[in-house]
C-alpha positions as CSV (number, residue, x, y, z in Angstrom):
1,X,-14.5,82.6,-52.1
2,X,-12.2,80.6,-54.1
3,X,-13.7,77.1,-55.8
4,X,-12.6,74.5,-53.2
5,X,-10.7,72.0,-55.6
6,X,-9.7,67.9,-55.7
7,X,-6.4,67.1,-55.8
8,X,-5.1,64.0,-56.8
9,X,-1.3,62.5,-56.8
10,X,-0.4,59.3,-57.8
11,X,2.9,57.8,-58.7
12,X,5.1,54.8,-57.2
13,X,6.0,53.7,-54.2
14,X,8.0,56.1,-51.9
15,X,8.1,58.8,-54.8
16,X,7.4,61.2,-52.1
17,X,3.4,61.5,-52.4
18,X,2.4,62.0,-49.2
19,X,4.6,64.1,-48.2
20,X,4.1,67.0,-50.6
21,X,0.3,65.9,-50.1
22,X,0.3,66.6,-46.8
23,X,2.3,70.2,-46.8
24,X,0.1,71.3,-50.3
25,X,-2.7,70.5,-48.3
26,X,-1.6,72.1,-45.1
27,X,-1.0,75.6,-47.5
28,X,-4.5,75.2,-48.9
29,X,-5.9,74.8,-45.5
30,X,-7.7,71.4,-47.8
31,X,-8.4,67.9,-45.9
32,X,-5.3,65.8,-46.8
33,X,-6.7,61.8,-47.3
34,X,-4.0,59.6,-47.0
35,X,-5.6,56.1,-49.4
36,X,-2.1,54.0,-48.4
37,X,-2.8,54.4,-45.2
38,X,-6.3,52.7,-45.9
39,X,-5.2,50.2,-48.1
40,X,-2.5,49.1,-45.0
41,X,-5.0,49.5,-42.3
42,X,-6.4,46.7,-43.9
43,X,-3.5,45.0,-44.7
44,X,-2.8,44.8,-41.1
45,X,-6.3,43.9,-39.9
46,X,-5.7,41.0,-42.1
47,X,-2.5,40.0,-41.1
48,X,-3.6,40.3,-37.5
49,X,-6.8,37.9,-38.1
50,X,-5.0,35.3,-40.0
51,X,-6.9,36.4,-43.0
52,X,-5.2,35.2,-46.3
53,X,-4.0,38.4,-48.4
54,X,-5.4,37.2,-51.5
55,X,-8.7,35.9,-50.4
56,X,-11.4,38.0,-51.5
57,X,-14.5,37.0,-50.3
58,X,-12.5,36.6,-47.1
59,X,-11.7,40.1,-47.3
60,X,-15.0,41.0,-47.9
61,X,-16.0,39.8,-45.1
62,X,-13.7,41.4,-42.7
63,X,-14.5,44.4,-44.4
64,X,-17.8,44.1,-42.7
65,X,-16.1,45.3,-39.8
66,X,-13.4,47.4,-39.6
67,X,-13.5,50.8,-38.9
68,X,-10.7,53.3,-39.7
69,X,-10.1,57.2,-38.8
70,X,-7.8,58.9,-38.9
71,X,-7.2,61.7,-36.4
72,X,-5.3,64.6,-36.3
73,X,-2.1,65.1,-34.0
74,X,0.7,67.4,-32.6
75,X,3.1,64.7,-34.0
76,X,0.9,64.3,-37.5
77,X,-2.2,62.1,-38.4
78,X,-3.0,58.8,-36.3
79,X,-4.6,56.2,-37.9
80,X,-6.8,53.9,-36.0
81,X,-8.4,50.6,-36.9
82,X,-11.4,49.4,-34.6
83,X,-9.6,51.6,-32.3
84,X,-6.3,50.2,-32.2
85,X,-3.8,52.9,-33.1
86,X,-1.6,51.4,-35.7
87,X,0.4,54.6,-37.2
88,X,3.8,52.9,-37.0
89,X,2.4,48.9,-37.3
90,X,1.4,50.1,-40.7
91,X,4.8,51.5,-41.9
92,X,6.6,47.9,-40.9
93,X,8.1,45.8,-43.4
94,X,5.7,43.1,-43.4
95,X,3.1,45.8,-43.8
96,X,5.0,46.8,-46.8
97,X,5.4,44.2,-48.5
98,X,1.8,42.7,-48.6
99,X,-0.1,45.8,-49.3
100,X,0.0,45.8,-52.5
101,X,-1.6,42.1,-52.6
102,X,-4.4,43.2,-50.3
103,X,-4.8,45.9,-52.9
104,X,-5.3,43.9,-55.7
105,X,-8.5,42.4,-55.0
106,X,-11.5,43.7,-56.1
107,X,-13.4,43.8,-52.4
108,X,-10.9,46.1,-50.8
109,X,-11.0,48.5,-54.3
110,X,-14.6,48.7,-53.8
111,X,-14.8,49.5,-50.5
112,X,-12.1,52.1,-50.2
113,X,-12.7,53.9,-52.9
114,X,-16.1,54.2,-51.9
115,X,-15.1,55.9,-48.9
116,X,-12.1,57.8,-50.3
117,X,-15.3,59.3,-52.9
118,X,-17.6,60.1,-49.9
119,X,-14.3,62.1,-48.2
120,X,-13.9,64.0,-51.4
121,X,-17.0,65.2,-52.7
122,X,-17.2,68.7,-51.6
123,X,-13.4,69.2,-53.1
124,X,-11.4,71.1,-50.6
125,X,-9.1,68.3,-50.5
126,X,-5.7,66.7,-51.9
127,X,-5.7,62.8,-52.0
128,X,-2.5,60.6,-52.5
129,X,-2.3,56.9,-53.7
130,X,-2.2,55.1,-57.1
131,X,-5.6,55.2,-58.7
132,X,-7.0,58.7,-57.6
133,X,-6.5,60.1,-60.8
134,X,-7.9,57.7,-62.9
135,X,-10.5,55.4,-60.5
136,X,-11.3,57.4,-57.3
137,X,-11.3,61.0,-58.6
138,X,-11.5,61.0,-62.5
139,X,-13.2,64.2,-61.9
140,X,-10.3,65.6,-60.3
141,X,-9.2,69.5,-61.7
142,X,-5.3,68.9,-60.5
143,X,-3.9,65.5,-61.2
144,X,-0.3,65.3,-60.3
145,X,1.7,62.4,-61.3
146,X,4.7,62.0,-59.1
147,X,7.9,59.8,-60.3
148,X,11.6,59.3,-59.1
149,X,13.8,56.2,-60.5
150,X,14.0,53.7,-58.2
151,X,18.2,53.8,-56.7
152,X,16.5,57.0,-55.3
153,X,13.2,55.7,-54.3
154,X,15.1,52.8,-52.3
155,X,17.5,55.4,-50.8
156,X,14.9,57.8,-49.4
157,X,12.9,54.4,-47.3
158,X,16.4,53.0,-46.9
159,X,16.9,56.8,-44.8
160,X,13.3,56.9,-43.3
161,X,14.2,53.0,-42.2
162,X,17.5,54.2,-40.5
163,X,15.2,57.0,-38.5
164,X,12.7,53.9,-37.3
165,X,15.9,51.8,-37.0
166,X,14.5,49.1,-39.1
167,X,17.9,47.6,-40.7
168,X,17.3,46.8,-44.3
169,X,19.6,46.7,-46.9
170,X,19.5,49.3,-49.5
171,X,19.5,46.5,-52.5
172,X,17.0,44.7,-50.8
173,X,15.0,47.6,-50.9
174,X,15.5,48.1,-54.5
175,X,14.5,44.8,-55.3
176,X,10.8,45.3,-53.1
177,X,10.5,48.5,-54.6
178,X,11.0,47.1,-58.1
179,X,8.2,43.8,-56.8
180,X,6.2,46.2,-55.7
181,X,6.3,48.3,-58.5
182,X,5.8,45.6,-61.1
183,X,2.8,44.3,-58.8
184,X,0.9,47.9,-58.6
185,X,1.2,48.5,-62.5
186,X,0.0,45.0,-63.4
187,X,-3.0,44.4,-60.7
188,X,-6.3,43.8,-63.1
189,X,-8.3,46.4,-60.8
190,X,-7.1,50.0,-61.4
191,X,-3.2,49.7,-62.2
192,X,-0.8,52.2,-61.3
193,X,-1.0,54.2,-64.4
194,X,-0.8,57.7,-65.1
195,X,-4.2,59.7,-66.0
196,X,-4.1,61.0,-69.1
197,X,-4.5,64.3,-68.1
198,X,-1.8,64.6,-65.5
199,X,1.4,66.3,-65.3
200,X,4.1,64.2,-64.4
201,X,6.9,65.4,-61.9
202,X,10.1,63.5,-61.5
203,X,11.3,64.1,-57.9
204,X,14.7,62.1,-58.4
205,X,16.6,65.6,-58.2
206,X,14.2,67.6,-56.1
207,X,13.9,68.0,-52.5
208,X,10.8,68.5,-51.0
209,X,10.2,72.2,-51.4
210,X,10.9,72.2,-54.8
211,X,8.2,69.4,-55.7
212,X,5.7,71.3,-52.9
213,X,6.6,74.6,-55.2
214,X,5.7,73.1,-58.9
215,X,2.6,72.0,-57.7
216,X,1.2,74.8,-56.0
217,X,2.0,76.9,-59.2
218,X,0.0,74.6,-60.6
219,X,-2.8,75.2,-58.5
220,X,-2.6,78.9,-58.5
221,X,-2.8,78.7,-62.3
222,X,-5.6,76.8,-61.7
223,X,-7.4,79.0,-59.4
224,X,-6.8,82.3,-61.3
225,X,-8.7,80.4,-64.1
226,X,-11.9,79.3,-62.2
């Protein structure tokens, strides 16, 4: 039997990650973890409680309690929080916008990427986010590092908007893409930064398949070699 491996692709906001995570994962038959899903699920449990974003030990505390699973779907993975479905609260603007505060303190780190290690350590699995390479899975044998420049980044959520018919302008989404990435790479606790022993794919003139494609070669190489 092939060695069951850990996968890890990072990158920027909407440079496609989970996507390709999700269908590399469904080829390898491998647990797909989305970690941006987490890190909103929390973002959201906030917002709802009228917990300040940036309030760690306030944070901590809710983190006492929250619960979330995800659970698989004919329409794709459902993510619950204390059993409230929140698959498309979590994609909303204001969800958007404040994750990556939530993010940046150090309770919410700790906590997720606990559990993100405990869902990984048999391998078998391909996980998507911004630190999984270098904090969550240093271990990793594949780290991917996905990239696109942002006019195309803003234009793919500007299209994924139109589909949830959530009006935003396209420059307005540049600009939150540009906030956001500034906030990710500049957090104190485990920046957006690629792994030194990554390979970096720019998606900007890629589809899908073709990003899907140069990873699982990739892989393959990888498995002849194990």
């Amino acid at each position: 039997m092939a060695k069951k491996l850990k996968i890890a692709i990072d990158g920027p906001a909407s440079a496609g990650k989970s996507t390709v995570a999700k269908l590399v994962a469904h080829k390898l038959k491998y647990i797909y973890c989305d970690t941006g899903a987490m890190y909103r699920a929390v973002t959201w449990l906030a917002i709802q409680q009228n917990v300040a974003l940036n309030d760690d030990l306030a944070l901590a505390e809710m983190l006492k309690t929250i619960e979330i699973k995800f659970v698989p779907s004919k329409n794709g993975q459902l993510v619950f929080v204390n059993g409230n479905d929140v698959t498309k609260e979590i994609r909303m603007p204001d969800i958007t916008n404040n994750v990556s505060t939530v993010a940046a303190q150090v309770s919410v780190r700790t906590k997720l990427t606990q559990q993100q290690q405990e869902i990984a350590v048999n391998g078998g699995i391909v996980m998507d986010g911004r630190d999984i390479g270098t904090t969550v899975l240093p271990d990793a044998e594949i780290k991917i590092f996905l990239v696109a420049s942002v006019k195309e980044r803003a234009l793919r959520r500007f299209k994924e908007n139109q589909i949830k018919k959530i009006a935003t302008p396209l420059r307005e989404l540049e600009r939150e893409i540009e906030e956001r990435d500034r906030k990710d790479s500049t957090r104190v606790v485990s920046p957006l930064v690629q792994a030194e022993d990554a390979t970096k794919v720019d998606t900007t003139s890629l589809n899908i398949e073709e990003v899907v494609s140069k990873i699982m070669e990739i892989v393959e190489n990888k498995l002849e070699k194990a």
